[in-house]
N, C-alpha and C positions, 0 to 999 in steps of 0.2 A: 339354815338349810337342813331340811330332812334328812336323816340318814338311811342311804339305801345301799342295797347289797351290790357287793364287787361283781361286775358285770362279767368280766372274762377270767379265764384261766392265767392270761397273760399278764392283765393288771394289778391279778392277787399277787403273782412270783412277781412284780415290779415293786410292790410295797413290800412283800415280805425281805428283797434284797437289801429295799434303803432302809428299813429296819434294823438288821444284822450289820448293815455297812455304819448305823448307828454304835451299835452296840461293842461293832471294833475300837472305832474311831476316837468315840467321846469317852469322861474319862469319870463323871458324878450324875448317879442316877436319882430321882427322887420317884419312886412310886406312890399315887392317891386313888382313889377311890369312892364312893359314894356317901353320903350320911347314912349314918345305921348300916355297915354292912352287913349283907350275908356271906354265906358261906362259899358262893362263886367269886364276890369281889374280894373276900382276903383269900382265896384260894391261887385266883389269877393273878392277884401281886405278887404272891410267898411265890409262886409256882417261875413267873417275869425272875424276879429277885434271884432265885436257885440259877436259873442260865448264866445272867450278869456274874455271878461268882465266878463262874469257872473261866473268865473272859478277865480274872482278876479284878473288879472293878468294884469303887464306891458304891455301894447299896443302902438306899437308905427307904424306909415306908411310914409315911403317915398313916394315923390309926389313930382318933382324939376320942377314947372312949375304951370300953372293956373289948375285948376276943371273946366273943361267945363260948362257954363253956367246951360245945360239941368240939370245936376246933383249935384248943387252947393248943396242940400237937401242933399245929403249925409255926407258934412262935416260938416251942421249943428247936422246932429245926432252922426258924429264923437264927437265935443263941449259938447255934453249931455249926452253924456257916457262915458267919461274921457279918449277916443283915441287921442290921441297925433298925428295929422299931422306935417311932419317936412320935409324941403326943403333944399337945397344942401346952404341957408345962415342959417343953422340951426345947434346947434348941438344936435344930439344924445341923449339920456338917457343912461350913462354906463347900465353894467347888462345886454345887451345882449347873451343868449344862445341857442336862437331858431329864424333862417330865414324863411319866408313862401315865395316861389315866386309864383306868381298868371298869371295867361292866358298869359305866356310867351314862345314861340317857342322853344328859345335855350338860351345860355347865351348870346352871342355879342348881344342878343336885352334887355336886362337888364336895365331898368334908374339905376345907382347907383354911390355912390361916391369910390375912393380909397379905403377913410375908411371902406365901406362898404363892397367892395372886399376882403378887408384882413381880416374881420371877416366872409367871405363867406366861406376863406378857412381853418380857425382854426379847429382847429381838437377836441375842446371845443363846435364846435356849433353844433345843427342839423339843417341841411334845409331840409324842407318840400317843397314840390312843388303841387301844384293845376294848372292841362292843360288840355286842352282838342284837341289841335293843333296836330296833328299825321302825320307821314310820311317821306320823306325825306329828306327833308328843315327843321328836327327838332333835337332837343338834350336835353338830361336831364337836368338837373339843381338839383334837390332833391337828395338825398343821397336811396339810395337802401333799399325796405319796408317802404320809407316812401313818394313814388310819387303816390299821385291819379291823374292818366293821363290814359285817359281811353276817349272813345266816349262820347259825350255827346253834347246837343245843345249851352252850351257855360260851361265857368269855374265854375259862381256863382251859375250853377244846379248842379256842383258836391261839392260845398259847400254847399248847401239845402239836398242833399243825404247823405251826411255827420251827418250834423244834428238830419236827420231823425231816423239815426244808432242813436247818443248819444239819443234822445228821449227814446231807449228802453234800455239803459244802468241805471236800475233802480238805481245801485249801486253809479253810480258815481254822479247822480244828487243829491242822499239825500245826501251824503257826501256834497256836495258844497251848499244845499239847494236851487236847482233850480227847480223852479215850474216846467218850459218850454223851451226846448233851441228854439221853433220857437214863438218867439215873434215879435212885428207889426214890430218893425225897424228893425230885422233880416230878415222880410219876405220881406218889400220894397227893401232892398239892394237887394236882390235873383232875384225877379221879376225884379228890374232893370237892372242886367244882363242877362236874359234871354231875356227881351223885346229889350233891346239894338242889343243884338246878332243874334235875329231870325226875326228882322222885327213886330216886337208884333205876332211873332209866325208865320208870313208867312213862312218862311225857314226852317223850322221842315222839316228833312228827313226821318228819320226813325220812325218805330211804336214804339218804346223805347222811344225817343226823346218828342212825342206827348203827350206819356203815365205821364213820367215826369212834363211835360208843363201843363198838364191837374190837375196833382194833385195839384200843387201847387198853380193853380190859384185858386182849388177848394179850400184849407187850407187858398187862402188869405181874398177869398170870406168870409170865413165862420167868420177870423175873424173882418171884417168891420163890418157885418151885427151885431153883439155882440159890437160895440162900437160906432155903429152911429144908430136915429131911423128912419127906413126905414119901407115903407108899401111893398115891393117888393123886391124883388130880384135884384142886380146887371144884366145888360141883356149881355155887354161886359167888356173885360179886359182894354179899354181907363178909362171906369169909377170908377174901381178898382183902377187903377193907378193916376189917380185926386184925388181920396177920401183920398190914404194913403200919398199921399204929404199934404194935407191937416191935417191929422191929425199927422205929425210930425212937424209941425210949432206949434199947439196948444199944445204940449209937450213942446216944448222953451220957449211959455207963462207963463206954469206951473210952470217952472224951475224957472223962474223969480220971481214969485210969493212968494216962498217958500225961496228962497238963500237971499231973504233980511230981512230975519228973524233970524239969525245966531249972534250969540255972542261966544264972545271967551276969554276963562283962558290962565293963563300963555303957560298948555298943550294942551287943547283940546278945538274944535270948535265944537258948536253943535245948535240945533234947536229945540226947544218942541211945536209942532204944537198942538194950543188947540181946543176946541167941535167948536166951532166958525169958524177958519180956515177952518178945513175940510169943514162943512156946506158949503161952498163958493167955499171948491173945487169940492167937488162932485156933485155942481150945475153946473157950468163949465165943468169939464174934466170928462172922462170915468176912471174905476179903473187902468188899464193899462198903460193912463199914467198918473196915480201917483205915481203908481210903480218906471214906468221908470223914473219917475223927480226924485224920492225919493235915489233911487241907485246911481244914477248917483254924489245927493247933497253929499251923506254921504263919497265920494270916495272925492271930493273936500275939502271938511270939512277936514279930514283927510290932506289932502296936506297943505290946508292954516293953518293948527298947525303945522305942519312937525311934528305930534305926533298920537296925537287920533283925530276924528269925528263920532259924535254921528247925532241918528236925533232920533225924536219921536213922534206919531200920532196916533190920534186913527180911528181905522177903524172897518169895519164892514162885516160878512161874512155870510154865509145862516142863520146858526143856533145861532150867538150868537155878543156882540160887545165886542172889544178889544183893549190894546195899544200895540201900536208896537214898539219893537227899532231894531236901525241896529245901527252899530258900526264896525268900519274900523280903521285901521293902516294905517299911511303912508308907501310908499315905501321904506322911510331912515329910519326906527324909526323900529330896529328891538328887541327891548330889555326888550318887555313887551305881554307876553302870553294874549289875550283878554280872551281868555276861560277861566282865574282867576275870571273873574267878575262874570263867571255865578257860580263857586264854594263861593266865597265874599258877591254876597246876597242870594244864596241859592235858584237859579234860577233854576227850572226844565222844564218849557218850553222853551227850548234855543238850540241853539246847533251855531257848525260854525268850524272857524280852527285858528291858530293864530294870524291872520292877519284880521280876519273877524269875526261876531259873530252876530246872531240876537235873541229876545225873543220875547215875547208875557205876557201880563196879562189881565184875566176879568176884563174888565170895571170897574165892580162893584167891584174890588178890589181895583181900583186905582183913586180916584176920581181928585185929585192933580198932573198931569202930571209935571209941570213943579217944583212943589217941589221937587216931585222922582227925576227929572233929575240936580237937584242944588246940593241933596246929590251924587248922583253917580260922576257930575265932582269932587264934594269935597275929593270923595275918592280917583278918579285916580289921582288930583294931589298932594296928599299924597301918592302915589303909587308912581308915574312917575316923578313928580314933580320936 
């Protein structure tokens, strides 16, 4: 069957829901893409990928061959956000239940292994498809209500469209605790598709198309100008596109900075960054990416226990200063409800799901970060232990 474009307004917000009601739901993601990609098909994985994190979830992308030099930036943010790239000398992460194919025509143009055929066609998986290819010379690949294939200037604008939907899904962000699904490295992968696909936007055909191109440059704009100090205004999108490759290597500095602070119990790795730390980082890095290093450690931490990862830091917001934890399960280690701890010390700024959990205390209530966090490992591995 031809692929042709989403007919109504109705039918796109009906796939884009069972989409997201995917992305709650299921729990192993495999991202593919074409032979020989370009720079919209790994842009539109890396870009796919970045959401699933903040949704806590297995991410995993095939990719059997190099990353084009232009775009190697994308698999460093792959590295710092716990996406798993994997090659045909690679194996897998079992747990696969959810396929995404991205800016791919039909199937015979698929990069994929065997293995990954025979899980294409389990009747256990779903596959999602993200295209924007249309016409004759094309065929589906996603499963029915769940292909966003539809017009558009390349694939990783209808993964920005996407996003833009969960943005107003107020419900399902507090549920997962996401401030923002369009954050810096979600927005570079986007633009990098975009710019890859249209010439830095020569090739825009339609008023849709432009309208698209215009918002998001406008949204990337808006967030450089909040993370770098400038007297002016961005004047084109070359310098947008400089600034945020720039400030996703100063995020791997970060990362750095922070992962060599880590100590590990029998169960659980963790990190309690003190008044000092921070000082250091927040003269260096913008809040954003501390965030993003911060997320990223405590998912790691987490793996290298094959249990618990903790992290903890104090920060600081309009009206008041804080310490923060985040706290993650590994992906094997299913045998212990995090949300206990926040009932165990009697936490009520907290929230999260089993697998994930963060809180918050006044400053002024906690002046001993790294003592709080010596009792709390001591309890989980008398818990988990």
């Amino acid at each position: 069957m031809a692929k042709t474009k989403i007919q109504t307004i109705r039918e796109r917000n009906t796939i884009v829901d069972n989409i997201i009601s995917a992305m709650v739901e299921r729990k192993g993601f495999l991202l593919i893409g074409h032979k020989n990609p370009d720079e919209d098909c790994i842009a539109s994985m890396v870009a796919f990928a970045i959401l699933l994190t903040k949704f806590d979830k297995r991410v995993q992308i095939y990719i059997n061959g190099e990353i084009p030099r232009n775009v190697h930036y994308l698999a460093h943010i792959c590295m710092y956000n716990a996406i798993r790239i994997v090659s045909s000398r690679q194996r897998l992460v079992p747990g696969i239940d959810t396929i995404i194919a991205c800016d791919t025509p039909k199937p015979s143009m698929l990069d994929i292994t065997p293995a990954i055929q025979k899980r294409l066609k389990s009747k256990k998986v779903i596959r999602i498809e993200v295209d924007h290819h249309l016409g004759a010379d094309s065929n589906y690949i996603g499963d029915v209500g769940y292909r966003l294939v539809t017009e558009a200037s390349s694939s990783s604008e209808l993964v920005g469209i996407l996003a833009l939907k969960l943005k107003a899904r107020r419900d399902v962000l507090g549920r997962f605790v996401i401030a923002d699904p369009l954050s810096r490295n979600f927005v570079l992968a986007v633009l990098t598709g975009i710019i890859g696909d249209t010439n830095m936007g020569k090739y825009l055909k339609s008023r849709r198309e432009k309208k698209y191109y215009a918002l998001f440059s406008g949204i990337y704009n808006d967030i450089l100008m909040k993370t770098t100090v400038r007297d002016s205004n961005f004047t084109n999108i070359d310098q947008v596109y400089s600034e945020l490759q720039k400030l996703s290597e100063k995020e791997a500095k970060c990362y750095g900075y922070i992962i060599q602070k880590q100590q590990l119990s029998n169960s659980v790795a963790y990190i309690a960054l003190n008044q000092k730390d921070m000082n250091y980082l927040t003269r260096e890095y913008d809040k954003e990416t501390i965030t993003n290093a911060t997320k990223s450690i405590v998912n790691d931490l987490a793996e290298i226990s094959q249990k618990v990862g903790i992290i903890a830091f104090p920060e600081k917001n309009e009206n008041s200063k804080l310490v923060q934890f985040r706290m993650r399960r590994s992906h094997n280690y299913k045998e212990f409800d995090l949300r206990r701890i926040l009932e165990m010390f009697s936490i009520s700024n907290g929230g999260g799901h089993e697998g994930a959990i963060g809180f918050r205390f006044q400053a002024n209530e906690m002046k001993d970060i790294e003592g709080y966090m010596a009792k709390l490992v001591k309890r989980l591995e008398q818990e988990i232990g």
